[in-house]
N, C-alpha and C positions, 0 to 999 in steps of 0.2 A: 530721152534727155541725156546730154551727154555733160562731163564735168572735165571742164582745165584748168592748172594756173593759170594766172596772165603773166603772158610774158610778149616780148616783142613779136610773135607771129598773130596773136592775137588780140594787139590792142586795140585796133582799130575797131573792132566789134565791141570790145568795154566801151570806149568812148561813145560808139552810136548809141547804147543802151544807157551813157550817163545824160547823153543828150535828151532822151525820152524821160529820164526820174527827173531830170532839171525842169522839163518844161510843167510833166504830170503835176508833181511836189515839191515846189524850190523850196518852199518853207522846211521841209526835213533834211534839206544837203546841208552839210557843212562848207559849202562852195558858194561862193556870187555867182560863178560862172568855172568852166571848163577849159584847163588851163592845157590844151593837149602834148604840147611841146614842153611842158615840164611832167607829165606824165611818161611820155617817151624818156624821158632823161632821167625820172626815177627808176625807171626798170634796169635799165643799164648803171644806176647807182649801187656802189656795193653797200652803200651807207641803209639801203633796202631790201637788198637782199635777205634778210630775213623777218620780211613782212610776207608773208602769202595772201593770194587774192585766188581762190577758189570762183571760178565760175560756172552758171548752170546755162549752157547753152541747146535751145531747141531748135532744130532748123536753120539751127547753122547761124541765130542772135540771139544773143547774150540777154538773159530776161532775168536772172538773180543772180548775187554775189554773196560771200563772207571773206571778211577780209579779219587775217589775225597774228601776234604774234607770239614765238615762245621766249621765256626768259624762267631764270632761278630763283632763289633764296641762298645766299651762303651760309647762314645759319642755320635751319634747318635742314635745308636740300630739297625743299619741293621745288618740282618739277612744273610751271605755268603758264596758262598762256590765258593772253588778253586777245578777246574778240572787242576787234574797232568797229567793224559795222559790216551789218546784213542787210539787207535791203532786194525785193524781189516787184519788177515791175506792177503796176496795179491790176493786170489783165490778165497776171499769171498769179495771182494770191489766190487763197484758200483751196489751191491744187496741190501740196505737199510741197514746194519749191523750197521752202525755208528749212524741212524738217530734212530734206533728202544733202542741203547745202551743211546743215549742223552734223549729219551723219557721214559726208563725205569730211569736216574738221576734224570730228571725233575718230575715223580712222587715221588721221596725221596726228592724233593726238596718242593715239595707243602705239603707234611707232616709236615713238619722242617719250614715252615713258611720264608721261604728264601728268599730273597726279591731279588738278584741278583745273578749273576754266574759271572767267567771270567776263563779264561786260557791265558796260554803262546801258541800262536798258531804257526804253522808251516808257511813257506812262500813259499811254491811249488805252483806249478801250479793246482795239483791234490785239495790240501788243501784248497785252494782259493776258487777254484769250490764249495767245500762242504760248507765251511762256507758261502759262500751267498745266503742256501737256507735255512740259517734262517732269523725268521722271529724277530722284534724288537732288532737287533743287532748293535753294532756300531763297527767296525774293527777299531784299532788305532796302531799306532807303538809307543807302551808304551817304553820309554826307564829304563833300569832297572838297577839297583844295586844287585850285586849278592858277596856276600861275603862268603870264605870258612873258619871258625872258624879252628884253630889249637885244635887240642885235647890235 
């Protein structure tokens, strides 16, 4: 297994692999559908450039991703980043793909001086399992405020 960004030499392989979790699970995409030309046009956005999409590619397609970013605190100084989403094809689960994609993060995390992580986690039964085979983590049911800006 090999791991890249995504970046333009390699999206077309994201996209086949979005195409596969769309059809597998559309209920867990955040997507209707696959918007590919605006994907190509974020990569070359600088407004994204610091999002990263870590992918786990076998055989040369794309079977799991994490995607996340870093940002601060000016008050105290920690160092953050927010994981948006993990997600590893259905045919490649419970082979490590998820743990080997959080450990390819957590080395961009100890470069970048990061002092914590969090994400919005899933609440499956599947999901559960995996998150408690880390290690110094605290599970919470954050309640959130989610606002949709009018353009």
């Amino acid at each position: 297994m090999i791991f890249e960004r995504l970046n333009q030499d390699n999206v077309e392989s994201y996209i086949a692999y979005l195409e596969v979790a769309m059809r597998e699970e559309p209920d867990n995409m955040v997507a209707d559908k696959i918007d590919e030309q605006g994907i190509k046009d974020r990569i070359a956005d600088p407004f994204y450039s610091r999002t990263t999409s870590i992918l786990a590619k076998e055989n040369g397609k794309v079977i799991g991703r994490i995607e996340y970013h870093f940002y601060g605190c000016m008050q105290d100084g920690h160092r953050m980043a927010y994981v948006d989403w993990v997600y590893v094809l259905k045919a490649h689960r419970h082979k490590g793909v998820a743990q080997m994609l959080f450990a390819e993060f957590e080395k961009d995390c100890a470069r970048n001086k990061i002092d914590q992580y969090y994400l919005i986690r899933a609440t499956n039964e599947e999901a559960d399992r995996f998150y408690h085979h880390f290690k110094n983590v605290e599970l919470s049911e954050a309640p959130i405020l989610r606002n949709y800006l009018e353009a």
